[in-house]
N, C-alpha and C positions, 0 to 999 in steps of 0.2 A: 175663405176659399176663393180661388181666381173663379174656378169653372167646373159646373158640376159633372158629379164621375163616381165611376162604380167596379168596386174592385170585387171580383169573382176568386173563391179559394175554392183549387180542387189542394187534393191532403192524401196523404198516407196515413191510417192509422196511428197514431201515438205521436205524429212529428209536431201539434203544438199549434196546430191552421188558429182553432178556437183561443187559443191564449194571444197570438198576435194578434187578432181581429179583436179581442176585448182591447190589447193595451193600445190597438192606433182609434179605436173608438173612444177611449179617454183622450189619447193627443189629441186627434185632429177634431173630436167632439163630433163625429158622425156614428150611427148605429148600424149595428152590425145584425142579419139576420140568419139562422141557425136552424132549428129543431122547431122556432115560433113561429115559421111558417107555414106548420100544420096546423095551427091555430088557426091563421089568419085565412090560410087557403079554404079551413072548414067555414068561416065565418061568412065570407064571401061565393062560396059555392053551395053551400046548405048539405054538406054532405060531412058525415061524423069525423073528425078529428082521427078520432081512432081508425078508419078504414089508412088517412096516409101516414100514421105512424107505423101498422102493419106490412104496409107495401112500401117504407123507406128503404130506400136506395134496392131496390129490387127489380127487377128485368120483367117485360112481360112473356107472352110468349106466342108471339104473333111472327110465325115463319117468313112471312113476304118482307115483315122491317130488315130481318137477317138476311136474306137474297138481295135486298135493293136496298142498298146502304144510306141512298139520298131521300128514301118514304121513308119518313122517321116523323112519329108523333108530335115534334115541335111542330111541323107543320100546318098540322090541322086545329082546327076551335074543340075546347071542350064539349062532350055531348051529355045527353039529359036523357037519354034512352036507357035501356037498359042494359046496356054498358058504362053505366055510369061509372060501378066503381070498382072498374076494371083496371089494373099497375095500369095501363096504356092511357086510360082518359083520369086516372090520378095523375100521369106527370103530366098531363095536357093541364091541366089545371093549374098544377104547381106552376109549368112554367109560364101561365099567362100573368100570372101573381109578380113569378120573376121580371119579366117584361115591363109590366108597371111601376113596381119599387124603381125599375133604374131608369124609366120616363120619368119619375115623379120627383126624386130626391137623390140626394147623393150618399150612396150608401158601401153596404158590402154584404156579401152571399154568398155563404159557404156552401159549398156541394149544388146539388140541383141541377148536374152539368150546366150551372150558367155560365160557364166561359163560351160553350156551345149553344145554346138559347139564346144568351146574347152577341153572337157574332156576327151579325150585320150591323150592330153601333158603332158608333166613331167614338163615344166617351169611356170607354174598356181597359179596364187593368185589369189583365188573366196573370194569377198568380198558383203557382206549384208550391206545395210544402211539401220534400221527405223529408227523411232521416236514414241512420243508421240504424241496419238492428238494434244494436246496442242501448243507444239513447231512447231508440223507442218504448224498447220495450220496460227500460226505467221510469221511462214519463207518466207509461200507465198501470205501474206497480206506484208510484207516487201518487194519482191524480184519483185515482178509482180504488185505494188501498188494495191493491191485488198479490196473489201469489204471483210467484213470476211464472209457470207454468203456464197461470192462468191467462196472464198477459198474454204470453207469446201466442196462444191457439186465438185470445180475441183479435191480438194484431191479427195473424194470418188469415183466418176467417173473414172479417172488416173487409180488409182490402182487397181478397179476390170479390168478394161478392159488389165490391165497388167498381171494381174492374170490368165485371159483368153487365152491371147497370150504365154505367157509362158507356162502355164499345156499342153495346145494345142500343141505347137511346140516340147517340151521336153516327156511330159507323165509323170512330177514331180508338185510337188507339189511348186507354189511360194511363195518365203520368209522361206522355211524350212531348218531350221540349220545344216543340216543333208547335205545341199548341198553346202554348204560355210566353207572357211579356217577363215574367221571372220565373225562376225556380232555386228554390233557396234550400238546403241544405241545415237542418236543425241542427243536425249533429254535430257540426261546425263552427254554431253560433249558439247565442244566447236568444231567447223570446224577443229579447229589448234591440237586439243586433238585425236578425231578420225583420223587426217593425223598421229600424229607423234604414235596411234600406231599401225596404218599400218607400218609405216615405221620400229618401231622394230620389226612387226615379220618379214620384210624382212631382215634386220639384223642379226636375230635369223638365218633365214632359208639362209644363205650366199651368198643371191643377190646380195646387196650391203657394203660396208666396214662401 
């Protein structure tokens, strides 16, 4: 690696974020974190694992974040009161975790709005994954053995409730191009297509050799 750096995947449902992130973490030999950072958050916060698998990707519901788009829970330090494990002081926590992962190493972070957590670094690769209806909803009739019914209501479900947590937490709009260095289209391409051209714009932008 030239220079360390940390790429953030916001995703659509079924478009494949988690398969690219596994196969550039064999390339480039960096790790990728996921769903294990409710592990790692519980370990270091001493609060159950299961409270932030409960309230993953879930909105709180604190009116004043909704009115004043710029008071958004990134802001403030986790609390120990008794709001501990509150959605609001759950992502306060997740995102102090996120914070460190990309002081500390060079990594990758799916979801967690880290492209917004992380937007005052200078080492940031924000990356967008859709798709097409189509492909998506094949990927996760493939990947989850599902009816395709079934697909289709978890795609649609997934995503608004992503959409919610995101606009909520950030005061941006999700999926807007406008907040990503790529946005890559699964439906278009292959797993291995979308990895390798993440991998030239790191190239381009002198991460890696």
């Amino acid at each position: 690696m030239s220079k360390k750096f940390t790429i953030t995947f916001g995703r659509e449902c079924g478009a494949g974020a988690t398969n690219i992130a596994a196969y550039l973490s064999e390339s480039l030999k960096i790790p990728y974190y996921d769903k294990d950072i409710f592990r790692m958050v519980s370990d270091k916060s001493g609060v159950l694992e299961e409270f932030f698998r409960v309230n993953n990707e879930r909105p709180g519901n604190n009116l004043l974040y909704k009115l004043i788009k710029d008071l958004t829970p990134r802001h403030q330090k986790p609390s120990l009161g008794k709001d501990i494990v509150s959605p609001d002081n759950l992502f306060r926590f997740q995102s102090e975790l996120v914070r460190e992962l990309a002081e500390n190493e060079t990594c990758m972070i799916i979801g967690r709005c880290s492209d917004y957590v992380l937007r005052d670094y200078d080492h940031i690769v924000d990356v967008f994954v859709c798709g097409d209806p189509e492909s998506k909803i094949r990927r996760m009739m493939s990947t989850f053995s599902l009816e395709r019914n079934v697909a289709i209501d978890r795609i649609k479900d997934t995503d608004k409730q992503r959409s919610k947590y995101y606009n909520y937490y950030t005061g941006r709009d999700w999926g807007a191009a406008k907040n990503y260095d790529l946005c890559l289209n699964t439906g278009n391409m292959t797993i291995e297509e979308a990895a390798a051209q993440i991998t030239f714009y790191l190239k381009q932008k002198g991460y890696i050799d």
